[in-house]
C-alpha positions as CSV (number, residue, x, y, z in Angstrom):
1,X,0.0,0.0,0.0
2,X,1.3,3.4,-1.3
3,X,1.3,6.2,1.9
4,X,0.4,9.3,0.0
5,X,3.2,12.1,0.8
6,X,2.3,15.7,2.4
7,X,2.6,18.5,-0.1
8,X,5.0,20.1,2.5
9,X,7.8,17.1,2.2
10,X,10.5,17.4,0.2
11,X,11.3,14.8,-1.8
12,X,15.0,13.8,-1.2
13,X,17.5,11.6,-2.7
14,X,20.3,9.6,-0.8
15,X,22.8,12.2,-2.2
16,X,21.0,15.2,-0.8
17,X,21.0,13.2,2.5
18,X,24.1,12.8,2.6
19,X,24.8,16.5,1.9
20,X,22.8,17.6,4.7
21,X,24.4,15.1,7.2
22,X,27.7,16.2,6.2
23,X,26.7,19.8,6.7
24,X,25.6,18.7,10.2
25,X,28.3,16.5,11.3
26,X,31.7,18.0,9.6
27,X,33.9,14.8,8.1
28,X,30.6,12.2,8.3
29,X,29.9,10.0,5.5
30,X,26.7,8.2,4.4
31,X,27.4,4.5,3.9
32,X,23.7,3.8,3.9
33,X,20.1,5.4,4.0
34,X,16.5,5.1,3.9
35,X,13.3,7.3,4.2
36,X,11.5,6.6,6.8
37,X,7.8,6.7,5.4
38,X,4.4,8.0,7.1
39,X,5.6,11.4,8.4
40,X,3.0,14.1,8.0
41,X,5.1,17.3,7.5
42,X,9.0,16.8,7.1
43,X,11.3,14.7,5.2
44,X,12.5,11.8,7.6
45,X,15.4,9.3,6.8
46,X,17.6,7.0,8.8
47,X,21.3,7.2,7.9
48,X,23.9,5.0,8.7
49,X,27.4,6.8,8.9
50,X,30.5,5.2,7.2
51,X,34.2,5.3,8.0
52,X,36.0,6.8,10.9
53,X,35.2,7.5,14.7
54,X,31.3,7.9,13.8
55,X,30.8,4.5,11.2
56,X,28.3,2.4,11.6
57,X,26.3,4.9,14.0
58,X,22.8,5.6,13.0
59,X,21.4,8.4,12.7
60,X,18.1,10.4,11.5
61,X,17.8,13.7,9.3
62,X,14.3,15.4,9.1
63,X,13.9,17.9,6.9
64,X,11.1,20.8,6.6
65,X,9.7,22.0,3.6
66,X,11.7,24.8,1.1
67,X,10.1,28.2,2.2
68,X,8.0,28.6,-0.8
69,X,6.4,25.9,-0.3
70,X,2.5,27.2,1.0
71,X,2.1,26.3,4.8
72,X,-0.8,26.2,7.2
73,X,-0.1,29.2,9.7
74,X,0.3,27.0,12.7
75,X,3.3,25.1,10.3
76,X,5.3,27.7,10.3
77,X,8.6,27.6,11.8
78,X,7.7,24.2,13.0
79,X,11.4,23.3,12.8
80,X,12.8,26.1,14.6
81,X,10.1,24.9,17.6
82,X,11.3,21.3,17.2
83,X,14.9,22.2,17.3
84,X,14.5,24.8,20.0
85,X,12.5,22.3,22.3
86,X,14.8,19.1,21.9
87,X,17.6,22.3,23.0
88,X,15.9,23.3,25.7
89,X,15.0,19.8,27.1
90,X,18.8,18.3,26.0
91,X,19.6,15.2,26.4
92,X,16.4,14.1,28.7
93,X,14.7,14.1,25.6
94,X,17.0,13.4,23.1
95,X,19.7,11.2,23.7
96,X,21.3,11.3,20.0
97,X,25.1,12.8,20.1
98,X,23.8,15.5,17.1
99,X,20.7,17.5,16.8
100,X,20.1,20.1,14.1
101,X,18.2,21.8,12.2
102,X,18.7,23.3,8.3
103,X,16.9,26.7,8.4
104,X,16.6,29.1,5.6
105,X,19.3,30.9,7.1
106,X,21.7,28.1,7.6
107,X,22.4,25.1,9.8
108,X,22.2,24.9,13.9
């Protein structure tokens, strides 16, 4: 059964993936990925990192939508409340070693 896809959720490839996660974590590789399928709003994929210190960790990228992409008012900055929540909370809530977020106006 096909999950039909928000209009809101970028479609990604494993080579934008693995340009985000090396924007996130400087010197990571991608040795594997997959989306992660069901989400309502953002982009979600598991990534397993290759080579060095990090390889074989696994870890998971969600993406919002591009900004011109038409949003109920309540989605807005969505993101930016995620990211500022799992930073507020640390690592009670989130227990991953990298939490970010890719805004309009850069990674953080």
């Amino acid at each position: 059964m096909m999950i039909p896809r928000s209009p809101t959720q970028r479609v990604l490839t494993p080579g934008a993936v693995a340009s985000y996660v090396k924007a996130a974590i400087p010197g990571a590789s991608v040795a594997s990925c997959e989306e992660i399928l069901g989400g309502g709003y953002a982009a979600v994929w598991r990534a397993r990192l290759g080579g060095g210190q990090d390889g074989g960790r696994e870890v998971v990228l969600k993406v919002g939508p591009p900004g011109q992409v038409r949003q109920l008012r309540y989605e807005r900055d969505l993101m930016a409340a995620e990211a500022a929540y799992i930073a507020w909370c640390g690592r009670s809530v989130c227990r991953c070693p990298w939490c970010f977020t890719a805004s309009r106006t850069g990674c953080w």
